[in-house]
N, C-alpha and C positions, 0 to 999 in steps of 0.2 A: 592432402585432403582429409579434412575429421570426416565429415559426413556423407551423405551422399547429397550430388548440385543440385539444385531444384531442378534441373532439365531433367538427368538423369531419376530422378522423383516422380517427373511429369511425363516422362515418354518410358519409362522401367528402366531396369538394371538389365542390361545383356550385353555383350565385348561389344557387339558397333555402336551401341547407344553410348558407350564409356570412352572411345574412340573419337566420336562425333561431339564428344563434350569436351574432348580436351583440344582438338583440332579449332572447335567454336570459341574458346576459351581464348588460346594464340592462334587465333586466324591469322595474322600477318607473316607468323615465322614460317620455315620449313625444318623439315622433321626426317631422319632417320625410320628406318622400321624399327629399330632398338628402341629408341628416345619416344616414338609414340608406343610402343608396347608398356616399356616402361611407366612412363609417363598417364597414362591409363589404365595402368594397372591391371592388365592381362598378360598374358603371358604368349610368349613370341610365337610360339606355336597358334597359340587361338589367332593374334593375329592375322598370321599366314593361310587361316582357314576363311578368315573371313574377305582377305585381300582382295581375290581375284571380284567380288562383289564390290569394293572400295573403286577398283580401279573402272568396272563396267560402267557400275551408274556415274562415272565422272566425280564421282564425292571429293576423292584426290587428285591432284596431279604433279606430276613429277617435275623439280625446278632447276636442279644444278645435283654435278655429282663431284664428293668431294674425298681423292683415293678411290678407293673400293665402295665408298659409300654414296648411295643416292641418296637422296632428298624429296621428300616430296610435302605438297602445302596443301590445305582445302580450298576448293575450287571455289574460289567467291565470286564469280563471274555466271555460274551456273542459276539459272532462277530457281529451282530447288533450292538452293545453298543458301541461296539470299530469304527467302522462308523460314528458313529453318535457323538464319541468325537471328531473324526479326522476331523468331517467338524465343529464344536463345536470351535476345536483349529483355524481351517483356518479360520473363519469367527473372531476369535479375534484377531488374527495377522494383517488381513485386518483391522479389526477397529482401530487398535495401529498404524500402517502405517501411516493411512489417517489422524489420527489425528500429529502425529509426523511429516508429510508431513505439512498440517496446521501451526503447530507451526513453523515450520522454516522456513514458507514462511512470518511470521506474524511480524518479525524484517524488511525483506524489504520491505514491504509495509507500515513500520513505517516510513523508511529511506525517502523513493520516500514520503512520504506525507509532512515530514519536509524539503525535497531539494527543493519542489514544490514550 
């Protein structure tokens, strides 16, 4: 990640909001505590502080365990969840707009700078 997502732009910077954007991000796979820590770029520790909050409100749930390792996915069956991809989805739509807006304004301002 260069920057920060527009979600995490639109809802702040803080480990579940960076959590909740990477989970939103690959809603379909499942995830390690490592690979989401990673992945999200907090640190496993923060993770584990915020966990037991992950697993209350149902955010996550646990899918398959693979070795010593669980797994778990974000709960998209939860109508929370489903909210929160729905503004997840609009806020990337808006970023592909603005950028797509951008680019095609980025030839006429080439034009106008060579006719000048």
């Amino acid at each position: 990640m260069e920057g920060k997502s527009s979600f995490i732009g639109f809802m702040g910077d803080s480990p579940t909001v960076r959590v909740l954007d990477y989970l939103l991000t690959e809603r379909e796979l499942d995830f390690s505590i490592t690979d989401m820590a990673e992945n999200a770029r907090i640190g496993r520790a923060t993770l584990y502080r915020i966990w037991e909050s992950l697993i209350k409100n149902k955010v996550i749930l646990p899918t398959r365990t693979i070795g010593k390792a669980k797994l778990f996915k974000l709960n998209t069956e939860d109508p929370k969840i489903r909210k929160l991809i729905e503004i997840y989805d609009m806020l990337v739509i808006e970023e592909l707009k603005g950028r797509s807006q951008k680019n095609s304004n980025a030839p006429e301002r080439a034009s106008l700078e060579v006719n000048a």
